[in-house]
N, C-alpha and C positions, 0 to 999 in steps of 0.2 A: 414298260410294255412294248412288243413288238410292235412295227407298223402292221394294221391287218389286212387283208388281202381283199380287192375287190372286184367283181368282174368287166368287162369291159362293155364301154355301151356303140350303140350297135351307128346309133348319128351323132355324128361329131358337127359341130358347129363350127363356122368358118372365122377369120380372123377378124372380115368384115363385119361380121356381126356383133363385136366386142362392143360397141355404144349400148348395142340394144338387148344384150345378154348383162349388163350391167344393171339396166332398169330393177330388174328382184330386187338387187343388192338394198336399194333405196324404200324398202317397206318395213319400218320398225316394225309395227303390229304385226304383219305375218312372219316374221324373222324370229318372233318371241318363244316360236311353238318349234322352229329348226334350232338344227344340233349348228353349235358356234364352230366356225372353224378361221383361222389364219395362215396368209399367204405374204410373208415381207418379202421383197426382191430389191435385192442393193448392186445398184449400178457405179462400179467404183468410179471416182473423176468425173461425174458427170455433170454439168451444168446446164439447169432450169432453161437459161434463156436459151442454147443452144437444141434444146429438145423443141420448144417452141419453133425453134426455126428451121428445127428437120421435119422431114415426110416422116412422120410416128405418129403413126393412128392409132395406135394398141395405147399408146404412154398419153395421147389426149384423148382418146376414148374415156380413159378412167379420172383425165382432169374435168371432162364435159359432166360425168355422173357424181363425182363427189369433190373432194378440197383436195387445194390446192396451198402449199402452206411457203414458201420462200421462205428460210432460214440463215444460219450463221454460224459459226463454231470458233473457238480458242484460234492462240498461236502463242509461238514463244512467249513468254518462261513458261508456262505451264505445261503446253506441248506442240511440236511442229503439227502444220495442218498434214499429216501421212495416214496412213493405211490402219498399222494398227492402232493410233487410240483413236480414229473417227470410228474404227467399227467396234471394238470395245465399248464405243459410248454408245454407238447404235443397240445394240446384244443387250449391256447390261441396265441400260436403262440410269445409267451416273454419269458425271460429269469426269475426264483426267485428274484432277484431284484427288477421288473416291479412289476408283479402277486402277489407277498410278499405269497405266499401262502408255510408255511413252515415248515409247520407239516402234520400229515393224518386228524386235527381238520380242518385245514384252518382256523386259527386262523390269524385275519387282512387280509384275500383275497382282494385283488382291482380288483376286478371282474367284477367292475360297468366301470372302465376303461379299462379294459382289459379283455371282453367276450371273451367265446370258440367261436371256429369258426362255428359252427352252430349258435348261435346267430348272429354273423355277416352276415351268407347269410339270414338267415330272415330279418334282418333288411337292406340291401341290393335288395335282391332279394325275398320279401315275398311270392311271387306265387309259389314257390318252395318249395319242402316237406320237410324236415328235421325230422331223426328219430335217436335216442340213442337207443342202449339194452346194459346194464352195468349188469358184474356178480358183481362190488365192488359198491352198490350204491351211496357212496356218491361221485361219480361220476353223476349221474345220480339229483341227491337230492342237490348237490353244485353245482360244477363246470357247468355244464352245465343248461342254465338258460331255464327258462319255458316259452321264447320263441320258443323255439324247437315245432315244432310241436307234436311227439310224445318221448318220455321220460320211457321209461322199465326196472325199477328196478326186475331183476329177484330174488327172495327167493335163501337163500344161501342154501338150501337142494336141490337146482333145476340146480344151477349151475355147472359147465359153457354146460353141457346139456341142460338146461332149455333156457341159452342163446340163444345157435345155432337153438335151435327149433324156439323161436320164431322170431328172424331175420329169419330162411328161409320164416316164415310164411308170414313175413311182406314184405317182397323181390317178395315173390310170386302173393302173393293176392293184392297188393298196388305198390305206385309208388312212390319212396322219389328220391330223386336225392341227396343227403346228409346224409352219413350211417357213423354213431361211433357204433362200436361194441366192449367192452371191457369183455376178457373171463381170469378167473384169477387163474385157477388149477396147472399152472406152478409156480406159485410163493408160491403156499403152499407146491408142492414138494419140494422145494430147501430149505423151515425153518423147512421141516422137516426131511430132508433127504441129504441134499448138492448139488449142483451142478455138483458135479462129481459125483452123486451116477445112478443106474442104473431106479432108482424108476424118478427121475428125466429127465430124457432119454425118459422114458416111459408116463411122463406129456406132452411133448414135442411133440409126437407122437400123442397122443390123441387129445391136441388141433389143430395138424397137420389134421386130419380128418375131426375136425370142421370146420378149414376154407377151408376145400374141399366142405366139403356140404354147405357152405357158398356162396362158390365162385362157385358151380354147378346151387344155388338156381339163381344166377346173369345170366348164359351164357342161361338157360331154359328159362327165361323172352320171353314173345311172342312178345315184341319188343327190343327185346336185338339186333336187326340186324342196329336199325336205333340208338341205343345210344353207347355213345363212354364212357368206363368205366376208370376210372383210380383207381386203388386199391393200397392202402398204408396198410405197415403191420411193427408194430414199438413197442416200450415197454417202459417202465418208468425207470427201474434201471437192475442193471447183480443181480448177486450171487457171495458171496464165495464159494468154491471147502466144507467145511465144512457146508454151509448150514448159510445165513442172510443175511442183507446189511443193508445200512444206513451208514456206512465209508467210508473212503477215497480212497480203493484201488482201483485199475484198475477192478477188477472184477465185483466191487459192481457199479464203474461209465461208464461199457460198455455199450451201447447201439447199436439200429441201424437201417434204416429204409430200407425196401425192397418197388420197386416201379415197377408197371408195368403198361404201359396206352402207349398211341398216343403219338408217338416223343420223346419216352424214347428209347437211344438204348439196341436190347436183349441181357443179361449178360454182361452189362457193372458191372465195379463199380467205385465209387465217394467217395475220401475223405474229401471235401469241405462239408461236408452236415452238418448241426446240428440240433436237434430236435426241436427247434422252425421251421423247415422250413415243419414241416408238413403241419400245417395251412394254411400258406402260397400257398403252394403246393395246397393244396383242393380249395381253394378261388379262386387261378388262374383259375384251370381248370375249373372251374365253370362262370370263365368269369367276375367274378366281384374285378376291379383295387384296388389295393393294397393304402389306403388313406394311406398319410405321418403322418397324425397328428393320424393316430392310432400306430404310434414309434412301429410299428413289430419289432423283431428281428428278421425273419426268414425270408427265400426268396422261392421263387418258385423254385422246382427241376429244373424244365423246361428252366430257364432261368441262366445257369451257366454263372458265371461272372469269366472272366479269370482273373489269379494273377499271378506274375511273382516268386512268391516266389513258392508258388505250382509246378512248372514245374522244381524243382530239386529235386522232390519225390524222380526220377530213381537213383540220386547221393549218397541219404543218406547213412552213412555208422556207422558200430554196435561203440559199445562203444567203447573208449580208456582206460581210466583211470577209468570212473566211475562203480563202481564193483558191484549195484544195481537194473539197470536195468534190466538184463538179455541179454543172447548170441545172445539171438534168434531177439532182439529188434533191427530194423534199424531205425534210426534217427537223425542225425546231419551231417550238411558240414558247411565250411568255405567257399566252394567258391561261390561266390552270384552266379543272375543271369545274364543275356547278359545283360550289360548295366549298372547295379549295379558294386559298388564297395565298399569295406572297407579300413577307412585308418589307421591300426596299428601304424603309426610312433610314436606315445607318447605310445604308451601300455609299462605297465610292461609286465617283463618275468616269464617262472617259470608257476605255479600252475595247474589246470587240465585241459589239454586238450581242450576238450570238450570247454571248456565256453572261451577259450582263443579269446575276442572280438567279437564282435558279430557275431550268429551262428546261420544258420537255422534250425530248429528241427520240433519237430512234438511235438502233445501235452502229448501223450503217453512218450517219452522218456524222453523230460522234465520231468516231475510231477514225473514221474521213478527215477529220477536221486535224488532228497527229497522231500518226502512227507509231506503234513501236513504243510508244509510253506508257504500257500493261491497261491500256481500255478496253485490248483485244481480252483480257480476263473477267470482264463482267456479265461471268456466266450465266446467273439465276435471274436476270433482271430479263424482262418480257417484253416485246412490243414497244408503247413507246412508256418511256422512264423517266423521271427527276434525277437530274444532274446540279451541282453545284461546282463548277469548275473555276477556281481561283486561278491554275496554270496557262488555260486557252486564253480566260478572260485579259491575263496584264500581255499577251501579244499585242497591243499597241497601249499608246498612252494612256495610264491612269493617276487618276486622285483619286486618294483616301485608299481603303483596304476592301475586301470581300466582307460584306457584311451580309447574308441574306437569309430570311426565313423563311421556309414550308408550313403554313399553319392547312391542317384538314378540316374538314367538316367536323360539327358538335355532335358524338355521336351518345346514343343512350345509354346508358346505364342505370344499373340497380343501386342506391347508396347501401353500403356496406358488405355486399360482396362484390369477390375477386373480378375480373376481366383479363383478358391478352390480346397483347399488341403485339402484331404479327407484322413484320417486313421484310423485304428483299434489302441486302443492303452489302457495298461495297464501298471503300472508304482508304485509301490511298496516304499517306503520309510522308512528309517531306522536312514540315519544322514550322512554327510559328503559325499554324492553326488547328482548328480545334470545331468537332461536331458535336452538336447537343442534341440531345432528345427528351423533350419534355411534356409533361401535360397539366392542363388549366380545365377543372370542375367549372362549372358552370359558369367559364370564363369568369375564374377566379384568378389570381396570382399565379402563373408558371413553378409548377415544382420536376424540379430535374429527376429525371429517368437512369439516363445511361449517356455516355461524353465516350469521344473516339478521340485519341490523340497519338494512337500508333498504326499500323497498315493493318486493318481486316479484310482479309478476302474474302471473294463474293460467299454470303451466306443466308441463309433463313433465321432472321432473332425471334424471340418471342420473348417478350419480358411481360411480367405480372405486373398489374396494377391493383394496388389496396384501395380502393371506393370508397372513399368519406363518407358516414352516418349522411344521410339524406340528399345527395347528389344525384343530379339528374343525365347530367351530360358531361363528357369529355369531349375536348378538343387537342391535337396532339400538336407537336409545333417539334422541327427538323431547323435547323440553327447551325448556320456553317459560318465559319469567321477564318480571314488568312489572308496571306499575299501573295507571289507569285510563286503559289507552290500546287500540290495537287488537289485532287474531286472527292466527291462526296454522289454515290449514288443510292437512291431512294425508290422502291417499286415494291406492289403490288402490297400495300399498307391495308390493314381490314385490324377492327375491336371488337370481339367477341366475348360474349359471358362465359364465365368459371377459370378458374387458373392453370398453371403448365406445373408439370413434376416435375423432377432431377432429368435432364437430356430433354427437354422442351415438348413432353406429349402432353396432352390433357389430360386433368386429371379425371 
């Protein structure tokens, strides 16, 4: 469908007023009966901490009224932290893997499998308008397909000026319900200037204004009273303090998405979020169901899924031994959560702390702890995660080997029908160890599941469980054995009734 036209209203609201023009945003029950609409703006290069420390009242307006979520993304082998697969991942709602888009060429995109989300609500929902303005066009000229109703490569001498103008124009005059706005002046401060520099600071600030009168051109709308907005504000990759990216560091793979809309609460924030869940995110609120057989990686903000690993954020604590991460970094405990348990009694002793059997951490500290040893690829794992790392662990002296086991909580079951056991799971392989996965009825005898003994990348398993005639409860049990070789990651574990089909749906 075309964008359709609309007329213009007569009092425009000022920038200042972005805190308090946000307020609507924040009422599910009255948002229930307005028409859904979405507004993503992707600031390329930009960095969270860096906006915090510029004068952006437009970009903390919308942190004061809804979440705030700090993130993270890949890096080599998979793919350099650049342009095009951060925003392929943004658009499509998958991970480099899925998208294969891995260069700024998109050289092999699987695009035809894995459309931006504006393709998807066209083809979904076609009576719905859909508009792109992109300051990096081949965003505009790739990734996003010429289903899109309107498509706005703006001239690089126009940008991201040129940008902001004509989104307001089209915000004002027109009616999309589906808004990608990508403005890209921050990410040419920081290669030319660094990240830490003042010039940069002052990119920041700039595009801060754009999405004031971006987000002025939205509350001015002469029916902005009967639509319910949801605005996503996100980026592709960080910066070094020196000015690039494309590596592995934490700076160059920060990320982050700011959310404000209906049933978000105001100034929260969310560690569970990753950048596939933008899509997601837009799709929901737009009302059109999340198909299985489109294998999203991302989930609707809206719809947090509780983890039990997650709820010992508060516990983590800074480093022990390992002298890379930094002071400032909190991340790691041993003691599970209510119901979990570890059983040490084969573990050796000795070696660093930190990895002594398995440990929850966070993705930051990990990756912290060695770089550049594919932990920057533990994509699908969330907030904070079960690690078993036999390689950190023998940095200093050990006796005996890596013995340790993950047992969960006893959970219920039906005896004699099926169940699934759903996890996040990555699992690294080197030589001389070996993951187990198994389960124990009513804390009976351990019967084996499924054993790792070659490299799995990060994925979603589901395996069936056959329920013994009159069994009440399982308990599942995670079983990492090795020496100074590599990890075993564990996250977001859940048993549910009825079985999985051929390709892991339910049946």
């Amino acid at each position: 469908m075309r964008v359709r036209s609309l007329s213009r209203r007569s009092v425009l609201l000022g920038t200042a007023a972005l805190a308090t023009a946000a307020g609507p945003l924040s009422g599910a029950a009255r948002a229930a009966a307005k028409t859904p609409k979405v507004l993503v703006i992707g600031i390329d290069g930009a960095l969270l901490n860096r906006i915090e420390d510029a004068a952006s009242p437009a970009l903390k307006g919308l942190m004061a009224a809804g979440v705030t979520a700090p993130s993270s993304i890949y890096a080599n082998p998979l793919a350099p932290t650049m342009s095009g697969p951060g925003w392929a991942t943004v658009l499509t709602g998958v991970w480099p893997d899925k998208h294969n888009a891995k260069d700024n060429a998109f050289t092999g995109h699987r695009f035809d499998r894995y459309p931006d989300f504006l393709t998807r609500v066209e083809t979904a929902k076609p009576e719905l308008g859909t508009l792109a303005v992109c300051s990096w066009n081949p965003i505009t000229d790739t990734v996003i397909s010429s289903k899109a109703d309107t498509r706005i490569s703006t001239p690089p001498a126009e940008y991201d000026e040129g940008t902001t103008r004509r989104t307001v124009d089209k915000l004002t005059t027109t009616d999309p319900d589906a808004v990608f706005v990508h403005l890209d002046n921050v990410d040419h401060a920081g290669h030319d200037h660094g990240a830490a520099s003042r010039q940069y600071l002052d990119a920041i600030e700039g595009a801060d204004a754009q999405v004031g009168r971006i987000l002025q051109a939205v509350t001015s709308r002469a029916t902005y009273a009967e639509e319910d907005w949801l605005i996503l504000v996100t980026t592709d990759h960080g910066h070094t303090d020196a000015g690039g990216h494309g590596g592995s560091s934490w700076a160059e793979r920060h990320t982050f998405l700011i959310a404000a809309g209906s049933g978000l609460g105001a100034g929260t924030v969310r560690h569970d979020v990753r950048m596939p869940d933008v899509a997601a995110t837009a799709l929901a609120h737009l009302g059109i169901p999340l198909d299985p057989a489109w294998d999203l990686d991302g989930r609707p903000l809206q719809q947090p899924t509780p983890d039990a690993f997650d709820a010992l954020r508060g516990q983590l604590k800074p480093p022990v031994d390992e002298t890379g991460i930094g002071a400032g970094v909190i991340g790691f405990t041993h003691t599970p959560p209510n119901g979990w348990s570890v059983d040490n009694s084969a573990m050796g002793s000795g070696g660093v702390t930190e990895w002594r059997g398995w440990t929850f951490t966070t993705d930051e500290f990990w990756t912290k702890a060695q770089p550049d040893q594919e932990r920057e690829s533990n994509l699908r794992a969330r907030g904070v995660f079960a690690v078993a790392d036999g390689d950190e662990w023998h940095d200093k002296a050990v006796t005996g080997t890596f013995d340790s086991t993950l047992v969960s909580p006893a959970h219920p079951v039906t005896g004699g029908a099926p169940a699934t056991l759903t996890y996040t799971t990555y699992y690294r392989q080197e030589g001389g160890q070996r993951g187990e996965v198994s389960v124990a009825y009513d804390d009976g005898a351990p019967q084996l599941l499924k054993t790792y003994e070659t490299t799995v990348p990060s994925r979603v398993e589901r395996l069936t469980l056959r329920v013994p005639a009159g069994a009440r409860t399982a308990r599942i049990r995670f079983r990492y054995t090795g020496g100074n070789n590599w990890y075993w990651v564990v996250d977001q574990v859940t048993l549910t009734a009825g079985g999985t089909a051929p390709g892991g749906r339910r049946r």
